[in-house]
MARROPA-692224 format. One record per residue (C-alpha): x, y, z; residue in one letter. Coordinates in steps of 0.05 Angstrom, whole numbers, always signed. Each point is the difference from the previous one (the first is absolute). Layout:
N
NODE   east  north     up resn
NODE      X      Y      Z    a
...
END
This chain:
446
NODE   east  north     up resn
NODE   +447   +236   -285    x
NODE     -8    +72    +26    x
NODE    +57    -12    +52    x
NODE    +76    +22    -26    x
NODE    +30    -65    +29    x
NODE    -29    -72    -20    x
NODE    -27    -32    +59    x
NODE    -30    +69    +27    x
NODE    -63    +22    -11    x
NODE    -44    +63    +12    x
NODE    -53    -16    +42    x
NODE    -58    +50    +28    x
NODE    -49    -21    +55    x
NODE    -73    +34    +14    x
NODE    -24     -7    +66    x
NODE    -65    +43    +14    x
NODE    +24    +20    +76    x
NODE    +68     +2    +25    x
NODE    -13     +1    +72    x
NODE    +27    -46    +56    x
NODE    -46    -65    -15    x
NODE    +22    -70    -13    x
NODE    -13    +10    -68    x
NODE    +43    +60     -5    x
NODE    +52    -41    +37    x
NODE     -2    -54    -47    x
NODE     +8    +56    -66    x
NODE    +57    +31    +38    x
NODE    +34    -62     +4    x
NODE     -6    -21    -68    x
NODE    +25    +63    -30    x
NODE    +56     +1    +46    x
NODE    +15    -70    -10    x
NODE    -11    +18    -74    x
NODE    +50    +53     +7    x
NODE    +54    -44    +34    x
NODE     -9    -45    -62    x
NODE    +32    +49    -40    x
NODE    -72    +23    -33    x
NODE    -15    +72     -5    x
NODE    -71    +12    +34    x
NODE    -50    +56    +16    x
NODE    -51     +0    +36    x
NODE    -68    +43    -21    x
NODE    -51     -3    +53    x
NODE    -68    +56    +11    x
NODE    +21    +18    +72    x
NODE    +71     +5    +38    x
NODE    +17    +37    +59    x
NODE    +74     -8    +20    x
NODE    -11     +8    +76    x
NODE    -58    -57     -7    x
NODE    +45    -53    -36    x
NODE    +55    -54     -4    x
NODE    +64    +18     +4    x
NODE    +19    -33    -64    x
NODE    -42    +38    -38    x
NODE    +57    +65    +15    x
NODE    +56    -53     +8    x
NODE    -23    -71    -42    x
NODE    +38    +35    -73    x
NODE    -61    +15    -33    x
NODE    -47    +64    -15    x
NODE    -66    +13    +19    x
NODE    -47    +36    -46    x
NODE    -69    +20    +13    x
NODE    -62    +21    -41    x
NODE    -67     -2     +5    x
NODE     -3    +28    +68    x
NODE    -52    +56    -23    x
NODE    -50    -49    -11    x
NODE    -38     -9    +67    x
NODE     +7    -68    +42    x
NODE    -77    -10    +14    x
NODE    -60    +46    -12    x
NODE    -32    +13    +70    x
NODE    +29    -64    +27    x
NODE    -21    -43    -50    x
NODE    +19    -25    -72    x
NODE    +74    -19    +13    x
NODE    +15    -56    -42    x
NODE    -35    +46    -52    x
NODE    +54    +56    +19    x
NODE    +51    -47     +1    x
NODE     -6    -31    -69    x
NODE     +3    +82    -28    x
NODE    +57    +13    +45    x
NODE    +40    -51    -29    x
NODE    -27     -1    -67    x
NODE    +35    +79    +11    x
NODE    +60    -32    +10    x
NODE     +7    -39    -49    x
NODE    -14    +48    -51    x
NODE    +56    +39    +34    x
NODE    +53    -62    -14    x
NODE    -17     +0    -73    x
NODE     +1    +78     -1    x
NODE    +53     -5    +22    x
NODE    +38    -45    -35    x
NODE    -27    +36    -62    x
NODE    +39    +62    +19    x
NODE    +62    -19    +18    x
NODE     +8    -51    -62    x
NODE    +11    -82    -10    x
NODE    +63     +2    +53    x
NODE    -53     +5    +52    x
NODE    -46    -54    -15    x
NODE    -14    -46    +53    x
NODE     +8    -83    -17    x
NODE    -39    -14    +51    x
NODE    -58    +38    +43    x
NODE    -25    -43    +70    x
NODE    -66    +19    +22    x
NODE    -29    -14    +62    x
NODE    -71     -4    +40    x
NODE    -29    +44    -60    x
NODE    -16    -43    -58    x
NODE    -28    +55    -46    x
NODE    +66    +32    -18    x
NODE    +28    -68    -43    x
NODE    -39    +10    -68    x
NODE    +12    +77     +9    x
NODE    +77    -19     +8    x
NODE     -2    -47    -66    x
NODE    -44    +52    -41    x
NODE    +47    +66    +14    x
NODE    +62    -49     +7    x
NODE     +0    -58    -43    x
NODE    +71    -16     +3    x
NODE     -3    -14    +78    x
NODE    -24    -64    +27    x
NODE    -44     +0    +63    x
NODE     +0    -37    +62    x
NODE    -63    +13    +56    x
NODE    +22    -22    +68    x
NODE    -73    -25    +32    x
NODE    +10     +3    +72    x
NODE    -70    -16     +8    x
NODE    -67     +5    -51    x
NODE    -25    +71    +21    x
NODE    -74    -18    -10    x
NODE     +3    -46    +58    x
NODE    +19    +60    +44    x
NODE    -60    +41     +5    x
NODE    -64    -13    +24    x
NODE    -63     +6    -35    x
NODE    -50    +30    +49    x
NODE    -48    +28    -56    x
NODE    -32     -8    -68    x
NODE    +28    +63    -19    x
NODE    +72    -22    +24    x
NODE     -5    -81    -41    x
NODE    -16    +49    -65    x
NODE    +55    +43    +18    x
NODE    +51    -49    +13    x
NODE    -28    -47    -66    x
NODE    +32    +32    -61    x
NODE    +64     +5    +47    x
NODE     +0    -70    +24    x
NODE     -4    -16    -68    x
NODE    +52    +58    -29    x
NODE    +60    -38    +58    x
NODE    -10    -66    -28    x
NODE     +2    +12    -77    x
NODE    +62    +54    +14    x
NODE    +36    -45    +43    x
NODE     -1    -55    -51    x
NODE    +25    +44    -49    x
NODE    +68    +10    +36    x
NODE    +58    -43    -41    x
NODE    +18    -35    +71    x
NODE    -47     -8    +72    x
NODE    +31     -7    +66    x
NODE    -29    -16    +63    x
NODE    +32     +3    +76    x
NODE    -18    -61    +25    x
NODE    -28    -66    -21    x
NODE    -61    +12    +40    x
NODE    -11    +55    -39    x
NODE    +13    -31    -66    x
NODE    -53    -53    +14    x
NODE    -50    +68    +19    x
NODE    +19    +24    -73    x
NODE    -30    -56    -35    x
NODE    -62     -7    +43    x
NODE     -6    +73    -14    x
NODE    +20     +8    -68    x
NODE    -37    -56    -39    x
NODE     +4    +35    -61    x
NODE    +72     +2     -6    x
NODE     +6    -74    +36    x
NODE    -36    -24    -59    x
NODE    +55    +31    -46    x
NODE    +57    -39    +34    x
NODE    +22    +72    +43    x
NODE    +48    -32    +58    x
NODE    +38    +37    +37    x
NODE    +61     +2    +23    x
NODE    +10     +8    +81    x
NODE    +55    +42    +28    x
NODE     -6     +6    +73    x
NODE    +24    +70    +28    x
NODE    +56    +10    +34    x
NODE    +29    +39    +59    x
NODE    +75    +29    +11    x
NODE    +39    -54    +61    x
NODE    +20    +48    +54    x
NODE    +78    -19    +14    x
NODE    +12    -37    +69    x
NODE    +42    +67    +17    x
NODE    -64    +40    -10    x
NODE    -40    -34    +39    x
NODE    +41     -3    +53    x
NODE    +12    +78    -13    x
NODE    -82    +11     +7    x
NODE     -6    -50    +58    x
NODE    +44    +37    +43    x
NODE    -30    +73    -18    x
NODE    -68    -12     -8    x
NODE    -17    +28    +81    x
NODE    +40    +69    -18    x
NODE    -19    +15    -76    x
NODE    -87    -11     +5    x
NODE    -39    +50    +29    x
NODE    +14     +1    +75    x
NODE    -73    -16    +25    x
NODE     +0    -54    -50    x
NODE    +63    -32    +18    x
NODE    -14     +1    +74    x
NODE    -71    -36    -23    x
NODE    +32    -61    -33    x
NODE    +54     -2    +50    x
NODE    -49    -21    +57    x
NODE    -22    -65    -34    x
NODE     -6    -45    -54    x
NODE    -26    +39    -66    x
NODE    -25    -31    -62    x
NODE     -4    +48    -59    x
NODE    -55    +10    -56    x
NODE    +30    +28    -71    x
NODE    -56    +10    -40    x
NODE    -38    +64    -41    x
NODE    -50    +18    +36    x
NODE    -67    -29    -34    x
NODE    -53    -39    +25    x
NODE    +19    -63    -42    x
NODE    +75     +0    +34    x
NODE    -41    -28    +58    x
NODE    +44    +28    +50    x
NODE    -59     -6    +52    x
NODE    +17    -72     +9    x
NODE    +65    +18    +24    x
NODE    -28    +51    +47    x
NODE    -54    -57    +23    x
NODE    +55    -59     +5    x
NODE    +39    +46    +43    x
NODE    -66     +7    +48    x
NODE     -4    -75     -6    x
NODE    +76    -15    +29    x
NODE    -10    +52    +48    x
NODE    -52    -36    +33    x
NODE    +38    -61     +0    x
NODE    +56    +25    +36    x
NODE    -35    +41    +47    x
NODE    -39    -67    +23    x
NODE    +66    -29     +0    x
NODE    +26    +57    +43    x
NODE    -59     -9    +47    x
NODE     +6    -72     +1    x
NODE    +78     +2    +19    x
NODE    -16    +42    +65    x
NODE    -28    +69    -30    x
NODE    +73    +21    -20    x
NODE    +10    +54    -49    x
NODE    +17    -22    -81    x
NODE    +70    +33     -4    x
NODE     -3    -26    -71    x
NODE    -60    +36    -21    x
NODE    -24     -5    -65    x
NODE     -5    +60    -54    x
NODE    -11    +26    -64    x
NODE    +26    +50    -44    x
NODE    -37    +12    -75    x
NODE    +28    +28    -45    x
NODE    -14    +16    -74    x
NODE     -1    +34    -63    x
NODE    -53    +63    +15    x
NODE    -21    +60    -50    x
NODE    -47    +39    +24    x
NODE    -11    +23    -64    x
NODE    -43    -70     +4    x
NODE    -69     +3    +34    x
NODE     +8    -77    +19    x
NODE    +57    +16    +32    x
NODE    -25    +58    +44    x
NODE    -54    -43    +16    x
NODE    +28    -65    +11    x
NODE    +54    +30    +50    x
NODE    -53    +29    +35    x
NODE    -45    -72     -1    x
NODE    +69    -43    +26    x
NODE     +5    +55    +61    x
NODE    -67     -9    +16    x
NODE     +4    -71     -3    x
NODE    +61    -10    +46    x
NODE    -44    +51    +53    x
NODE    -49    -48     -7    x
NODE    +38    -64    +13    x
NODE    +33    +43    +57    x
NODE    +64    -15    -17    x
NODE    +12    +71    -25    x
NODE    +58    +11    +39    x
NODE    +37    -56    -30    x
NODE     +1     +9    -64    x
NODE    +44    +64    -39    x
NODE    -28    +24    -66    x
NODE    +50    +22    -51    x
NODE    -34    +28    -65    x
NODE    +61     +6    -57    x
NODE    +73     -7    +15    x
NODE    +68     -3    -34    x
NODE    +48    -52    -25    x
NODE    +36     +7    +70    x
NODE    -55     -4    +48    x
NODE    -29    -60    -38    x
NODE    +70    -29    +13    x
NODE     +4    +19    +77    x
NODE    -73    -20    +14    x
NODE    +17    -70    -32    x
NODE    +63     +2    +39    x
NODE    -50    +13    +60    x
NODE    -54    -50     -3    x
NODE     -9    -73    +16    x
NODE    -39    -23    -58    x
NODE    -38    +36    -56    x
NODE    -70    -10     -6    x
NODE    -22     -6    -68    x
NODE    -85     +1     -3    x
NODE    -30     +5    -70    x
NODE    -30    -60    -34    x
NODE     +5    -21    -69    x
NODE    +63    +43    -11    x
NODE    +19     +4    -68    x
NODE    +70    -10    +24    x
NODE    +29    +40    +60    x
NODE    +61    +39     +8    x
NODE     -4    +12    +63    x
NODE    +14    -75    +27    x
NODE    +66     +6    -36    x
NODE    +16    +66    +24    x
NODE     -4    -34    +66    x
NODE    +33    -66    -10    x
NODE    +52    +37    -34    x
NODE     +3    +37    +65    x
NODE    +12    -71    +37    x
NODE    -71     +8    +22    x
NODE    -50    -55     +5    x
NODE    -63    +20    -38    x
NODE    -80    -19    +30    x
NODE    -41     +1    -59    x
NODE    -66    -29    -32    x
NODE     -3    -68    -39    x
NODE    -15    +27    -60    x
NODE    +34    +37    -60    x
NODE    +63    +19    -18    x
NODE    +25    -12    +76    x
NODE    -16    -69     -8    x
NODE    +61     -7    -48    x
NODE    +43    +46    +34    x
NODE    -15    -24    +71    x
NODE    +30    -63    +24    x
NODE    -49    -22    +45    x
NODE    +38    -20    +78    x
NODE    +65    +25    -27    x
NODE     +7    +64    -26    x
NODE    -72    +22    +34    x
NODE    -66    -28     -2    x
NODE    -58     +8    -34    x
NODE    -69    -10    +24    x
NODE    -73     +6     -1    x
NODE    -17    +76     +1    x
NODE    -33     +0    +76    x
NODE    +24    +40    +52    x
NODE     +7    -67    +42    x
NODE    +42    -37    -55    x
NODE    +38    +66     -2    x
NODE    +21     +1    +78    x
NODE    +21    -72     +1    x
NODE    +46    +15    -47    x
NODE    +24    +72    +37    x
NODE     +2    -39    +56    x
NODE    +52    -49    -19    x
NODE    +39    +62    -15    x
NODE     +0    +22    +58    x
NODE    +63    -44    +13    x
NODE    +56    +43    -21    x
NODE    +41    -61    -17    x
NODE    -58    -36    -50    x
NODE     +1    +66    -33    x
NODE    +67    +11    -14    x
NODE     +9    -73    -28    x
NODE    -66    +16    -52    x
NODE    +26    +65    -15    x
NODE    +72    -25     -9    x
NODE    -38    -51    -56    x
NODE    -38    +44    -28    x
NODE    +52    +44    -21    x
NODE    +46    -62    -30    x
NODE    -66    -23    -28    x
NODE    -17    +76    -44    x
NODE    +88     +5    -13    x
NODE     -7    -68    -40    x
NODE    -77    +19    -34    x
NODE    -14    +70     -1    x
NODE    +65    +45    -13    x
NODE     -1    +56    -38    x
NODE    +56    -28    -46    x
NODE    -47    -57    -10    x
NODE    -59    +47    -24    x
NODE    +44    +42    -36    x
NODE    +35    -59    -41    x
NODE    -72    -37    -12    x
NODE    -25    +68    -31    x
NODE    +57    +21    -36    x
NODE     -4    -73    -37    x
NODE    -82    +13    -18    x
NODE    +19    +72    -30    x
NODE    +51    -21    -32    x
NODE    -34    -69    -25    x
NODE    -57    +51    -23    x
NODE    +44    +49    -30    x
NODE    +24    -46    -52    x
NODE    -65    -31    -19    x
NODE    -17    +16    -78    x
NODE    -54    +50     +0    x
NODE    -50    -53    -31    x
NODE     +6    -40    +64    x
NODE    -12    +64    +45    x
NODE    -70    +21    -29    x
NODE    -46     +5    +63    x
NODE    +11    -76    +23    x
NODE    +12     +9    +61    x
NODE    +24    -64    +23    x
NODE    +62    -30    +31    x
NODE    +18    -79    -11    x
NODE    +18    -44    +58    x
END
């Protein structure tokens, strides 16, 4: 091994973007998890900022290196899976250059890449003595749309280029097993060949009860003022999601509309007395406006709430830190968690780890994360089935018991410690495979 000890190991990941996604999260935590394993691990990614990031990746005991970043990220708006590939095909090259110059003490024993498929057979070309592992959060060519003839003959020889490089990685993981069952369907090719993979569900960090107390209590002094004195005149529910039209955070904004109705009638109905208990909303969510979809997609969800009139109950919060994610979860009722089909979803663990009940859709990854009437619930994605949940909710004391579930229920599953020890047994597992069992297949048993 390339480590100076005997059960450590050098390990580099590639990650095309480090921003503040739930893919990002998920690298993060593996390297520092990694890291607490006693492994030594760098991280090379095509785009950092350290005032747009996660705190471990200053604090987590591993380096961040970029390269690549000359090479644009779209040309006019378009082409950016193209872009991507080159960015981290960049990268890459920059490991094995790398490694070149400073000599054999610096070779890696392992290299994880994730989301970017392309880089594996440039890895085991320029660095033969390192074994791969791709970490498929999802099959890329199922998330983009094909509006044109000229875009299905663009996307074709990439389509293609994912599946053949993603098979040639010496181990595939998946997050969920939702999305392991999407990987076959997908993949045929490599389905054919016997390519399983292995599922290792992210993970999220279990808030101690002392800080969560600690957030509960300063939550009203530490967000913004006008903010603070919003939430504190009703019941919010909070939206965490980037903010892109497939995140679906309209249903929220619609559902809200939907219970608002409800209880106004119900107001009426009781003898026209005012809802003390007013519900509200607060998104809130990863936002670059370096993005066009963002820019726009704020813009649309604004609209949309001015439409619904219930503009002046709802908060939008585009990007935030660690800490306000922690004091807005300390704030809400409930998180509202609205895309369909999610690969997997960190956000509903997040909250649950939060001892927050979680709404979400029945379907995806929340579907194994989510126990359905305890630690949240999960329904059809309708604004009505939406507010019948919210509305049970409402009771302060059904709420707390959920959320009080829900974060015993993501302690015992979901724990960092339990992602960090299932990945530091498949690295190590694939470290000491012979190199004639490594060659491209791909596959995990069991």
């Amino acid at each position: 091994m390339a480590a100076s000890t005997k059960n450590a190991l050098r390990i580099a990941f590639i990650h095309p973007d480090l921003g503040l996604g739930g893919a990002e999260r998920l690298v993060v935590d593996a390297a520092t998890e990694l890291v607490r394993c006693g492994h030594h691990v760098d991280m090379y990614t095509a785009y950092y900022n350290p005032n747009r990031c996660f705190e471990e990746t200053k604090t987590g005991g591993f380096v961040v290196y970029t390269a690549g970043t000359w090479f644009p990220r779209h040309v006019f708006g378009r082409m950016l899976a193209l872009c991507a590939y080159v960015r981290c095909v960049l990268v890459a090259i920059q490991i094995s250059w790398r490694c070149f110059i400073e000599g054999p003490k610096s070779a890696y024993d392992v290299i994880i890449a994730d989301q970017v498929a392309v880089v594996v057979p440039v890895v085991k070309l320029l660095m033969p003595g390192a074994k791969t592992l791709f970490y498929c959060h999802f099959p890329d060519l199922l998330l983009t749309k094909r509006e044109s003839i000229l875009k299905t003959c663009y996307r074709a020889p990439l389509d293609y280029l994912e599946e053949i490089t993603t098979g040639a990685a010496d181990l595939v993981l998946v997050n969920s097993n939702y999305t392991r069952g999407v990987f076959a369907q997908t993949f045929r090719r490599l389905a054919a060949r016997g390519v399983q993979p292995g599922v290792l569900y992210p993970a999220v960090p279990i808030p101690p009860e002392p800080e969560l107390r600690e957030v509960n209590a300063n939550w009203r002094s530490e967000l913004d003022f006008e903010l603070a004195q919003f939430i504190n005149g009703g019941t919010m529910f909070l939206s965490i999601n980037r903010f892109e039209r497939k995140k679906g955070v309209i249903l929220a904004l619609k559902a809200l509309h939907e219970l608002q109705l409800r209880r106004g009638i119900s107001a009426v109905a009781a003898g026209g007395v005012a809802d003390t208990d007013w519900p509200r909303l607060v998104v809130a969510g990863g936002y670059d406006p370096r993005l066009p979809e963002n820019v726009e997609h704020l813009r649309e969800l604004r609209e949309a709430a001015s439409q619904l009139g219930v503009q002046g109950s709802v908060r939008f919060v585009p990007s935030f830190t660690d800490r306000q994610r922690a004091l807005l979860l300390a704030a809400c009722r409930a998180v509202l968690y609205t895309p369909q089909h999610e690969h997997f979803g960190i956000v509903p663990l997040e909250a649950m780890a939060a001892g927050r009940p979680v709404v979400a859709c029945n379907s995806g990854g929340p579907t194994e994360s989510v126990t359905h009437g305890s630690a949240g619930f999960l329904c059809e994605p309708t604004a009505a089935a939406f507010a019948n949940a919210m509305g049970k909710l409402m009771n302060s004391e059904t709420a707390a018991a959920m959320g009080a579930k829900a974060r015993a229920h993501v302690e015992a599953m979901f724990s960092r410690r339990a992602f960090g020890a299932a990945l530091n047994s498949y690295v190590h597992g694939l470290a000491a495979r012979p190199a004639q069992q490594s060659g491209g297949v791909g596959a995990v048993k069991g």
